[in-house]
N, C-alpha and C positions, 0 to 999 in steps of 0.2 A: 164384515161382521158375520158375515152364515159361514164363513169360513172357520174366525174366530169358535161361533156356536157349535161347529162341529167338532173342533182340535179340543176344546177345554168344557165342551158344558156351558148350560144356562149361568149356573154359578158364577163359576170361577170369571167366566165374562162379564156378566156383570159388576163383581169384583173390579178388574182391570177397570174395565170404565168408569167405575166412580171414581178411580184412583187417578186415573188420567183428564177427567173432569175437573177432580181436588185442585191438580198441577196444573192446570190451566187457568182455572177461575179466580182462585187464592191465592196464587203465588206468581200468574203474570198477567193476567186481567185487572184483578183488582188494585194492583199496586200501581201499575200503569193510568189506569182514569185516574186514580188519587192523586200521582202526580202530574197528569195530564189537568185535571179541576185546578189545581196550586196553581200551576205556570201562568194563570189568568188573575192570581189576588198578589197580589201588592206585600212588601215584606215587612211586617209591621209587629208593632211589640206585643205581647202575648194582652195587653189589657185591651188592645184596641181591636182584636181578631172578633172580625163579626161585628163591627162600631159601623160609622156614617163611611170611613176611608177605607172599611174594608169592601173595595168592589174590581167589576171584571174590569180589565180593558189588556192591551194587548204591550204594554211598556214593558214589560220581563221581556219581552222577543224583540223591542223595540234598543234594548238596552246594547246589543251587538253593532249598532253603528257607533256606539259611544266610543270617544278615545281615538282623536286619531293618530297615526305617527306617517312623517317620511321615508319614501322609500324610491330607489330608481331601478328605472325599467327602459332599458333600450337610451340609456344616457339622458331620459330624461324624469324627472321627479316629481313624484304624485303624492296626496296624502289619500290616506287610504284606512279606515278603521282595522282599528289594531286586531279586535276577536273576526272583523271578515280575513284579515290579511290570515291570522290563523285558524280560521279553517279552510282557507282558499288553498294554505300548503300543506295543512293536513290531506286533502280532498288528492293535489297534485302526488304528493308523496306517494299516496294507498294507491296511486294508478304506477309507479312508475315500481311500486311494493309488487302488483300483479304481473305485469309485464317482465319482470324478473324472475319470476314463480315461475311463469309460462314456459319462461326461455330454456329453465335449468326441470322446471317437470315433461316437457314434451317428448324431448329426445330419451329422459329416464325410462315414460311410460310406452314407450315406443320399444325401449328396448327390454324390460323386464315383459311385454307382452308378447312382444311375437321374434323376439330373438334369442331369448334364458332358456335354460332347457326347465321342463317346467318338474325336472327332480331339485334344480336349485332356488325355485322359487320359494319354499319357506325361508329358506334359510336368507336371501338377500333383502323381503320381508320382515321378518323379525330383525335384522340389523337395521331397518330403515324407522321402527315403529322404537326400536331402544329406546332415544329422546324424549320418546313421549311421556315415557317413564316416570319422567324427572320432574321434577314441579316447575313451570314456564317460569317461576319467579328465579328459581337454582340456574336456568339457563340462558334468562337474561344478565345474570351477575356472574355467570362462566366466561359469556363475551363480554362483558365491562372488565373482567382480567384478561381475558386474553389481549381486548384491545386499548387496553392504558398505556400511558407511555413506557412505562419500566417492567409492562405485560409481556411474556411469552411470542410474540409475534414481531415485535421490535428488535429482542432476543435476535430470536431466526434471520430476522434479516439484517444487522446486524455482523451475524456469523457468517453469515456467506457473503457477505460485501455489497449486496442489493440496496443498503443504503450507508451515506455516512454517518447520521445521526437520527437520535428518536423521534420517530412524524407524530403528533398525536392524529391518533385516528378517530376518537372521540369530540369530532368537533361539528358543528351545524346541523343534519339529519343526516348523517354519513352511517355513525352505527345505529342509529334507529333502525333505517333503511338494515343494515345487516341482520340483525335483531327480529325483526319482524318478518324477513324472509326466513328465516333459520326457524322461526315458529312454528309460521303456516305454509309452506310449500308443499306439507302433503297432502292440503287440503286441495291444491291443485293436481298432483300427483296419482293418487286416486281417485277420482272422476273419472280423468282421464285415460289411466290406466281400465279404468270399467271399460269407458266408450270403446277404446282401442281393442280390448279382449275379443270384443263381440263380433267385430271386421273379417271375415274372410279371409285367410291367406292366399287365395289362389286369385284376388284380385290384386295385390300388391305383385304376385309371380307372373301374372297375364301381362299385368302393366311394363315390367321390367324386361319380357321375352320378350314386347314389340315397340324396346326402344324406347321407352320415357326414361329420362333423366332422373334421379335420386328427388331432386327437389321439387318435380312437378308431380311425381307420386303421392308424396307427402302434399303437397297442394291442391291436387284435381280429388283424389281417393280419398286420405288419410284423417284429413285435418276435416272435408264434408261430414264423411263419417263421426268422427269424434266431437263433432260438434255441441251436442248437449253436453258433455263433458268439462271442455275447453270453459260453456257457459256456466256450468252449477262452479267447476272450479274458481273460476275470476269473480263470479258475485261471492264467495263467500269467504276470497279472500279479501279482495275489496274491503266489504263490510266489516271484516274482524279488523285488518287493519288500522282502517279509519277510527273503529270504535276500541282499539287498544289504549290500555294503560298501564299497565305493569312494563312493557316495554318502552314506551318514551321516559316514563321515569326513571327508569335507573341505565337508561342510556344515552340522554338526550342530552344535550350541553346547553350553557347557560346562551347561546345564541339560538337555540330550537323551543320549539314550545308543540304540543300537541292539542287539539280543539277540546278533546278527553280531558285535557289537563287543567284549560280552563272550569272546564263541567267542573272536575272534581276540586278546585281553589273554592268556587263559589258555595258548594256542598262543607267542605270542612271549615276552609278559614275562615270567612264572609259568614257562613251557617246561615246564607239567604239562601234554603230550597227553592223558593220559587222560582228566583233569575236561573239558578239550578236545573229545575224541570223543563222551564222553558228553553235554552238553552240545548238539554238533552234533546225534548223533542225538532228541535231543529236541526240539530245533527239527522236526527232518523230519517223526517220529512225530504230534506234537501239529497242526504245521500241516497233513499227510494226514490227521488224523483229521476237523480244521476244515473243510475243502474239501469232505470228505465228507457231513458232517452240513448244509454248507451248497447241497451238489447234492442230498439227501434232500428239505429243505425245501422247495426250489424245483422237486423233481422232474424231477433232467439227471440223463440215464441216462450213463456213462463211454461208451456207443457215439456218441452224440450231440458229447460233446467229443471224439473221435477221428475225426469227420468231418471 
């Protein structure tokens, strides 16, 4: 703040902060308890809102065990509620969604950091940030044609004899899972790319003049180092993941379903906000709980992802 006071003036700071107050309080505070207060009343017709049946209890949150279906697992068959089964793969997906960012952002931010000369760094930069360009929804329905069956990629392969007839690649969370990386990868990318910048080179050159392997560099050094990085990246691909919707809908097949997607049936078709609300916040609850338990394990402290 005395920093703010000194760049901009009494004024104009206090300006910004009401502004950012506004946007806070109005526009995710209060929208939030509102639908946080719903997720507790019961879905009921507008005459009865506020009657004897309008009261709290906790059935909107209750209503995710309902519905069960079969499924097997390890050859043997379980029934298992339908909305836990779908967020149980929603939940799996967004980790195997990170895990895939990681694989394809580490070595990137590895090498745009301390191996690009850094005259070509804008420029491989600006090609990386292009995409972003584009409205998520134009490039979610880019890969829904590229990866259709009589899409551009079929084609290709195809052509050069890779296969002999059209795969559909749009089938279970196959192009979700593509979709959702192609989103958010740079949200892992630069984090990391930050972490990695800040690293010394003459400790990666020490290491390699007495003899350490390529991969324990990157493991004893690299990866220590980058560590808040690695972490602000995975939680926030994670959490977009998981709470994506524009990508499981227009790429998801009628054997996938996303937890979002429930959210949003119950919001439009149903038009019971309440199951709605509550619903949403059990998305938020459960995945802040998962984040958590998974910074525990791996021992990232919240100061670490907030670097």
């Amino acid at each position: 703040m005395q920093d703010l006071l000194r760049r901009y003036g009494p004024g104009l700071t206090g300006l910004i902060s009401l502004l950012v107050a506004f946007w806070l309080v109005m526009l995710v505070i209060v929208p939030n308890i509102t639908l946080f207060e719903q997720s507790f009343r019961p879905y009921l017709p507008v005459t009865e809102v506020g009657g004897p049946r309008d009261i709290y209890s906790f059935n909107n949150y209750l209503k995710v065990f309902d519905g069960d279906v079969t499924k097997t697992f390890f050859g043997h068959e379980y029934r298992i509620p339908v909305h836990v089964l779908t967020f149980s793969l929603t939940i799996w997906y967004s980790i195997l969604v990170t895990i895939t960012c990681f694989a394809i952002a580490y070595p990137l931010a590895f090498y745009l950091a301390k191996v690009v000369s850094p005259k070509s760094l804008p420029t491989l930069f600006l090609l990386l940030f292009v995409p972003l360009w584009v409205s998520e929804v134009l490039r979610a329905f880019a890969w829904w044609i590229i990866l259709a069956l009589k899409g551009p990629l079929n084609a290709l392969l195809l052509f050069i004899g890779a296969i002999d007839k059209p795969v559909r690649w749009i089938v279970d969370y196959d192009a979700v899972m593509v979709g959702l990386v192609y989103t958010y990868v740079l949200f892992m990318l630069f984090p990391i790319y930050n972490a990695i910048s800040s690293l010394d080179t003459n400790q990666i050159e020490a290491a390699d003049d007495l003899g350490a392997p390529w991969w324990k560099i990157h493991l004893r050094i690299v990866m220590p180092h980058a560590k808040p990085g690695i972490a602000s990246g995975s939680v926030m691909v994670f959490m977009l993941s998981a709470g994506s919707l524009l990508v499981p809908s227009i790429l998801g097949s009628t054997t996938s379903q996303w937890f979002t997607q429930t959210i949003d049936q119950w919001f439009k078709d149903a038009l019971d906000w309440n199951t709605a609300s509550a619903y949403a916040f059990l998305l938020l609850i459960l995945c802040t709980v998962f984040v958590s338990f998974a910074m525990w394990v791996f021992k990232v402290k919240l100061s670490d992802i907030a670097k």
